[in-house]
C-alpha positions as CSV (number, residue, x, y, z in Angstrom):
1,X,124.7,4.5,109.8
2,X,126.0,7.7,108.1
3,X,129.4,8.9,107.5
4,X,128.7,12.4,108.7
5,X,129.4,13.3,112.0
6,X,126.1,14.2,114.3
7,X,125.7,15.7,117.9
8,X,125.1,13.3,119.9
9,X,123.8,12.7,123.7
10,X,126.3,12.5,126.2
11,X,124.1,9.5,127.8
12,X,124.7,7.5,124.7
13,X,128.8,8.1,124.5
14,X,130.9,4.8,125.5
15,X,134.2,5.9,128.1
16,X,137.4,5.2,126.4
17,X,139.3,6.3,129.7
18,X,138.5,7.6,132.9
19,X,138.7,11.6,131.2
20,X,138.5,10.9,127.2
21,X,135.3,10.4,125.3
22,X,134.9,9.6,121.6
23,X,131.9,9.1,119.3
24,X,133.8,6.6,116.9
25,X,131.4,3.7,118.0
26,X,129.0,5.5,116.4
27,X,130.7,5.8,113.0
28,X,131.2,9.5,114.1
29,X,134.7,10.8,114.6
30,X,134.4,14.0,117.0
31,X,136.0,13.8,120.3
32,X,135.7,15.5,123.5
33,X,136.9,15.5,126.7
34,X,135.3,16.0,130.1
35,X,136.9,16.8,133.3
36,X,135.1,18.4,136.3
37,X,131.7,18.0,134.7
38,X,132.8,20.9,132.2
39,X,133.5,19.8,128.3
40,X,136.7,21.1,127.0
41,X,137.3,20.5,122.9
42,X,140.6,20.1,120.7
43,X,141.4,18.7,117.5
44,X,142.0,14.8,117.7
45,X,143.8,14.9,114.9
46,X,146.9,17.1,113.4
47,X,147.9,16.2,109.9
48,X,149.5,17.6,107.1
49,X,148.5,15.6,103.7
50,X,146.7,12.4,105.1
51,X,144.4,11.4,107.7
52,X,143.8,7.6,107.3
53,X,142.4,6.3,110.8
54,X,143.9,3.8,113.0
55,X,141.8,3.2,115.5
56,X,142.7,2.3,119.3
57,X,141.7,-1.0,118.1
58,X,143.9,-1.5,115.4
59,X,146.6,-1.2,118.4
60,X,145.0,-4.1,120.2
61,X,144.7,-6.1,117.6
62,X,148.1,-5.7,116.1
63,X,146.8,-4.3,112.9
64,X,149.4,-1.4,112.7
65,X,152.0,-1.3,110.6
66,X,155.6,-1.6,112.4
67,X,157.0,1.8,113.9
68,X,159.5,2.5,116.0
69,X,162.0,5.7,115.8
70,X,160.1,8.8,116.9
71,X,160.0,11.7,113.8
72,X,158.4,14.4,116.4
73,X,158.2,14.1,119.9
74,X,155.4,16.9,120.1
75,X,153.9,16.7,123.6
76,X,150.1,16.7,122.4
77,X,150.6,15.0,118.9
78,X,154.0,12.7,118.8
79,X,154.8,11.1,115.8
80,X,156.9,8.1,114.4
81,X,158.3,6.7,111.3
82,X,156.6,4.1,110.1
83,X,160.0,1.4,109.3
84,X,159.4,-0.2,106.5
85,X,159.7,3.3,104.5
86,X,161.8,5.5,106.7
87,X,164.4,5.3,104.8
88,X,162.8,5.4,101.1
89,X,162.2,9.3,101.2
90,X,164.3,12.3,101.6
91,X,161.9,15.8,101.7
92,X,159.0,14.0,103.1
93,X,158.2,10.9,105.6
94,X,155.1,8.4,106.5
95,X,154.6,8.7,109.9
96,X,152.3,7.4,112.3
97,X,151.0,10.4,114.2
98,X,148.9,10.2,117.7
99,X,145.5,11.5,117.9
100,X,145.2,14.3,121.5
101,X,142.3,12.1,122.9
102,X,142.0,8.7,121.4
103,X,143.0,6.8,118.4
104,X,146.0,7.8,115.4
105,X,146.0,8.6,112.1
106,X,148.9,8.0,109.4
107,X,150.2,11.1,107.5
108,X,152.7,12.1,104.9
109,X,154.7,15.0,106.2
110,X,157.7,17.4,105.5
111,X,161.1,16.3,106.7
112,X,163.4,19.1,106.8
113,X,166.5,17.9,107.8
114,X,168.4,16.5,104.5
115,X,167.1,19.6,102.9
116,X,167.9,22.2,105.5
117,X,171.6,20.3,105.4
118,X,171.9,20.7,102.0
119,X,171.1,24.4,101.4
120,X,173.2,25.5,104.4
121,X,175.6,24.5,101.9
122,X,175.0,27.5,99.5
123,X,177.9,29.6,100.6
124,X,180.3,26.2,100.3
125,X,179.2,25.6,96.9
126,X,180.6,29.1,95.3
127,X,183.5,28.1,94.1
128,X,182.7,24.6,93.0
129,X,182.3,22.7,90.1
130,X,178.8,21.8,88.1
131,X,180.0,18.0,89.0
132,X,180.7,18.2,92.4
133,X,177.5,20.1,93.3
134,X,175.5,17.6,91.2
135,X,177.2,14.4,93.4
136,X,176.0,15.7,96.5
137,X,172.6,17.4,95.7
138,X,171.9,13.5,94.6
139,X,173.8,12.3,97.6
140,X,171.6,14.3,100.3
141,X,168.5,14.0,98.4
142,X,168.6,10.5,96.4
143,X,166.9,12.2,93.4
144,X,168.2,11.3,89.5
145,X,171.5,13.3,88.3
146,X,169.2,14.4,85.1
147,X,166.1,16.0,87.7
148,X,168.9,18.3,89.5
149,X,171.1,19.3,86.3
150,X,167.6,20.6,84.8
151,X,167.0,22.6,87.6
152,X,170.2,24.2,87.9
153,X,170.4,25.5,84.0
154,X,171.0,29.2,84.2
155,X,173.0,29.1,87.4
156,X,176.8,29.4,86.7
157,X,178.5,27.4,89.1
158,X,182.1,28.8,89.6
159,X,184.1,31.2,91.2
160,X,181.3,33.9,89.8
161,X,178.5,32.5,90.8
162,X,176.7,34.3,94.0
163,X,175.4,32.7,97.2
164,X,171.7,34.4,96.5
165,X,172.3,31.9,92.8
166,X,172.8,28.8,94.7
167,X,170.4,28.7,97.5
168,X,167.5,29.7,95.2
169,X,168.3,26.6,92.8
170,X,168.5,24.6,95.6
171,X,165.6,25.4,97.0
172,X,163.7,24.9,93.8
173,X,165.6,21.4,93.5
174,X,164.1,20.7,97.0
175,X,160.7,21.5,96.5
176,X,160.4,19.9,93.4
177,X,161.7,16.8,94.6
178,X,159.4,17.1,97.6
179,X,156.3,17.1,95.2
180,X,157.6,14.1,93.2
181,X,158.3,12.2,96.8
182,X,155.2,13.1,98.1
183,X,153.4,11.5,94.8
184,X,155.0,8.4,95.5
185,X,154.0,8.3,99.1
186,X,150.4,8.8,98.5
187,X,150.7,5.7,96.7
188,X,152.1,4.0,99.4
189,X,149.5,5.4,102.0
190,X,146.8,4.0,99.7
191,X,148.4,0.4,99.5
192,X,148.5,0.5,103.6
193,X,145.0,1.7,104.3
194,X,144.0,-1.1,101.5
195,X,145.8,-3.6,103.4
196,X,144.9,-2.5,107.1
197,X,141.2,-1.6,106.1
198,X,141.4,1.5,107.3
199,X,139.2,4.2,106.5
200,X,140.3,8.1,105.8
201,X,139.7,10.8,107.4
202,X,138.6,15.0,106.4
203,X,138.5,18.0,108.3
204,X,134.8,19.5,108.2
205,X,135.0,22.0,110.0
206,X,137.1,24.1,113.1
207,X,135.3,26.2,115.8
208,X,136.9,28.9,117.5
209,X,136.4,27.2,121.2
210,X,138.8,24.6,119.1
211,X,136.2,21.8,118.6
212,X,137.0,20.2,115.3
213,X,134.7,17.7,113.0
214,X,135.8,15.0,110.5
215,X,134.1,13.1,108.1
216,X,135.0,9.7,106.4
217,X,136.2,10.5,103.3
């Protein structure tokens, strides 16, 4: 059976539910959903970096990795950390994410609020020392004293230096971090969908009428 995602009959889809249809059985990943003998399409999945598949199997069987504390509570996709690495990032977080109709997929995905905590402090930080601003940029964000200090060269910390100053190194501190965490993450995404036997997941394509197609990647 191919990868690549077909049309197929509705005579030969399995029910999932009483409403949700999927064609995973078939080594296809497009879902659909019928209610009052009219179909209606979404995307099953919403992700940011990753899309490695857990199946509604995987949750029967107990092949999922633990989670627990919700990230997003988003009414059609709701997400949660997976624990083991929850607290291992900063900028980013692994999160187990579920899919509108059937199934779930992991992801790697932005986490704003150490960063958004940290350049609120822009204004605070104007009459402050290089030290002082260096102990808690590493505090909030767990990165290396040397990774901040090279980003902040140019930026007088002091009673002279300017809001505008601040919150533009900080913001470059954040998103570099975020690039080196999200490197690290990957790895870890690999080692789990090694370990679970999971497959991954691409977007092919996205229809205006909101029908979207994946293939195994």
């Amino acid at each position: 059976m191919s990868n690549t995602c077909h049309y197929v009959p509705m005579g030969y889809i399995k029910t999932l539910w009483d409403n949700a249809l999927s064609l995973s059985e078939f080594g296809i990943v497009f879902v659909i959903y019928k209610e009052n003998n009219s179909i209606m399409s979404a995307p099953n999945f919403s992700y940011s970096r990753r899309c490695v598949l857990v199946r509604n199997e995987d949750f029967e069987w107990d092949n999922v990795p633990a989670h627990d504390e919700c990230f997003d509570n988003d009414r059609s996709y709701p997400s949660a950390y997976l624990d083991d690495y929850k607290d291992d990032f900063s900028t980013i977080a692994i999160v187990l994410t579920s899919g509108y109709y059937a199934d779930a997929c992991i992801d790697i995905v932005d986490r704003e609020d150490k960063a958004d905590e940290l350049l609120g402090y822009a204004n605070y930080y104007s009459g402050h020392n290089r030290k002082e601003l260096l102990d808690d940029i590493c505090h909030f964000l767990g990165c290396p004293r040397n990774f901040a200090n090279t980003r902040l060269k140019g930026c007088k910390v002091g009673s002279d230096t300017y809001e505008y100053d601040i919150e533009r190194a900080f913001e470059r501190i954040v998103e570099d971090w975020r690039d080196e965490e999200v490197g690290k993450a990957n790895k870890v995404v690999d080692k789990i969908r090694r370990d679970y036997g999971y497959k991954e997941l691409g977007l092919s394509a996205m229809f205006s009428n909101g029908e979207a197609w994946y293939d195994y990647i």
